[in-house]
KEGU-479164 format. One line per 2 residues: number of its first residue (from 0); for each residue x, y, z of C-alpha. Coordinates in nm, 4 decimals, always signed. Layout:
BEGIN
NUM	X,Y,Z | ...
// end
This chain:
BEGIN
0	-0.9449,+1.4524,-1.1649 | -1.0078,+1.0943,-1.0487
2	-0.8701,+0.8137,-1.2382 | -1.1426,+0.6916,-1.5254
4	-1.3569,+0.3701,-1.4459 | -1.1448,+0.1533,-1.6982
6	-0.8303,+0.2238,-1.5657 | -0.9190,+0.0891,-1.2270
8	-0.8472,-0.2295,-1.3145 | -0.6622,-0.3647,-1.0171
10	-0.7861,-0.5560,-0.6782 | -0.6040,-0.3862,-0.3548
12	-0.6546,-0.4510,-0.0219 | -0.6113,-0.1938,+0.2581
14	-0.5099,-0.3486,+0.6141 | -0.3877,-0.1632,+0.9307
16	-0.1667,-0.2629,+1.2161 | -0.3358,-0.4269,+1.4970
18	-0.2262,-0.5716,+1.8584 | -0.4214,-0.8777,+1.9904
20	-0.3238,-1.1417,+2.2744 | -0.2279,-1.5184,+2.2257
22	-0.3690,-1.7778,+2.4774 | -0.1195,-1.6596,+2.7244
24	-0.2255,-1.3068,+2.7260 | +0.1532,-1.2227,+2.5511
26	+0.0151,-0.9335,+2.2920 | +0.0879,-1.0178,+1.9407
28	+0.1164,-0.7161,+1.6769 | -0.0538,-0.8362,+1.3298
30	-0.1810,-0.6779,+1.0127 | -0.5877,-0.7276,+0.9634
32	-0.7962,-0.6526,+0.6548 | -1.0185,-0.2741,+0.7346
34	-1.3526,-0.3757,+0.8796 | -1.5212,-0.1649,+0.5910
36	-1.4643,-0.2072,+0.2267 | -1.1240,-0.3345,+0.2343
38	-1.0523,-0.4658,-0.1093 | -1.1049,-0.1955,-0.3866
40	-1.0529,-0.1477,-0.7470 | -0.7239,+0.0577,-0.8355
42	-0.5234,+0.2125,-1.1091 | -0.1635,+0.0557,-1.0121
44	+0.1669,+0.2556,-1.1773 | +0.5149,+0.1451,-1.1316
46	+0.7375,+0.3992,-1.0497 | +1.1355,+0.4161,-1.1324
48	+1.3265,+0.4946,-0.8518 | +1.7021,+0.4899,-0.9101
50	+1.7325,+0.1729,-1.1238 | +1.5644,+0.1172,-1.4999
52	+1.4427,-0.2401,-1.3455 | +1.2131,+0.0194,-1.1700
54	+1.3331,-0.0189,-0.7991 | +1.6452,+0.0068,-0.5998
56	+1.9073,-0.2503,-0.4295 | +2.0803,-0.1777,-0.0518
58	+2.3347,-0.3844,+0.1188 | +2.2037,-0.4065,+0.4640
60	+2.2681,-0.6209,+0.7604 | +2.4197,-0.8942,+0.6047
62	+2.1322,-0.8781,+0.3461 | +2.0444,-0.7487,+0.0155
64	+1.7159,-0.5268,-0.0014 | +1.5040,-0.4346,-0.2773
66	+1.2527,-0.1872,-0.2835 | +0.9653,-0.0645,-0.5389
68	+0.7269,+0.2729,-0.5473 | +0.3728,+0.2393,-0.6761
70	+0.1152,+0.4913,-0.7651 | -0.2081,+0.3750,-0.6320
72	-0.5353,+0.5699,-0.7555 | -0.8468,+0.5398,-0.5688
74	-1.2014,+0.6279,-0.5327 | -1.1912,+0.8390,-0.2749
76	-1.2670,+0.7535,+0.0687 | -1.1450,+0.9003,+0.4706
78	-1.0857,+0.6109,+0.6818 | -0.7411,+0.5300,+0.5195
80	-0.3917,+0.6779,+0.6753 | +0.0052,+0.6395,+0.6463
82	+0.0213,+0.3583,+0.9311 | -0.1814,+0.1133,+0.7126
84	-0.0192,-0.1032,+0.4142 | -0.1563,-0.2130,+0.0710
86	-0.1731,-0.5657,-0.0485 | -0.1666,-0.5825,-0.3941
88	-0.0317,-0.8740,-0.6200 | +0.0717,-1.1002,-0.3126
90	+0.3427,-0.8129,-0.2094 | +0.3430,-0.5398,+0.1015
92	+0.3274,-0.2206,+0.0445 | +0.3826,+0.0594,+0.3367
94	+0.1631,+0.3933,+0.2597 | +0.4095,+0.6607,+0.2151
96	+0.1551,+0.9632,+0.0930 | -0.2117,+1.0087,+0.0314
98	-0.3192,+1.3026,-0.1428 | -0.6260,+1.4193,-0.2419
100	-0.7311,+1.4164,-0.6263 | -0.9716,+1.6771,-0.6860
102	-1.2951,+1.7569,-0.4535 | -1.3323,+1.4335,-0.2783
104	-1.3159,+1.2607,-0.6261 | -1.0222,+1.0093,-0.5884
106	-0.6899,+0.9232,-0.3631 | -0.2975,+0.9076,-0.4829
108	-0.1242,+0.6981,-0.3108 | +0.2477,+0.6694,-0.2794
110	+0.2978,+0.2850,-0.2007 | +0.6439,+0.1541,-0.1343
112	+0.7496,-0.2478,-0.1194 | +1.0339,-0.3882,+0.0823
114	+1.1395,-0.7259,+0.0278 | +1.4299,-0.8757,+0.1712
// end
């Protein structure tokens, strides 16, 4: 069952990875907003990984790393897809999982931040 209007009460923004060229033709990779409907209204969860602070903390490359899962619901819609992110709150978030919720009524997805 898709989430109810009123708990849609979040602004995402969906973006995929795209290549373009500087001045001197060098390509630059970049992140750019979908050409169609890219900032929705969502039902946003917080999800506890291994930690009660609701995330989880690596050691990496001289570097501590910190990392969040979120539960997006959508409307539902087909031009979204693992490679693209979710913007939501001023923070990243890489598509992990999209599943369908119902007949076509509304999208879970699996969201997860990195932040260095």
């Amino acid at each position: 069952m898709a989430p109810a209007a009123g708990a849609m009460d979040r602004r995402i923004t969906f973006q995929s990875f795209t290549e373009a060229q500087d001045a001197y033709g060098t390509p630059l990779k970049t992140w750019a907003n979908l050409s169609s409907n890219p900032t929705v209204w969502a039902e946003v969860t917080p999800l506890a990984l291994s930690r009660a602070s609701g995330g989880s903390e690596a050691f990496g490359s001289q570097q501590v790393i910190g990392e969040a899962e979120v539960r997006f619901r959508v409307r539902y819609r087909s031009d979204l897809n693992v490679e693209m992110r979710i913007v939501y709150g001023g923070e990243n978030y890489d598509i992990k999982s999209i599943s369908e919720v119902g007949r076509r009524e509304g999208l879970e997805i699996m969201g997860l931040r990195v932040a260095a």
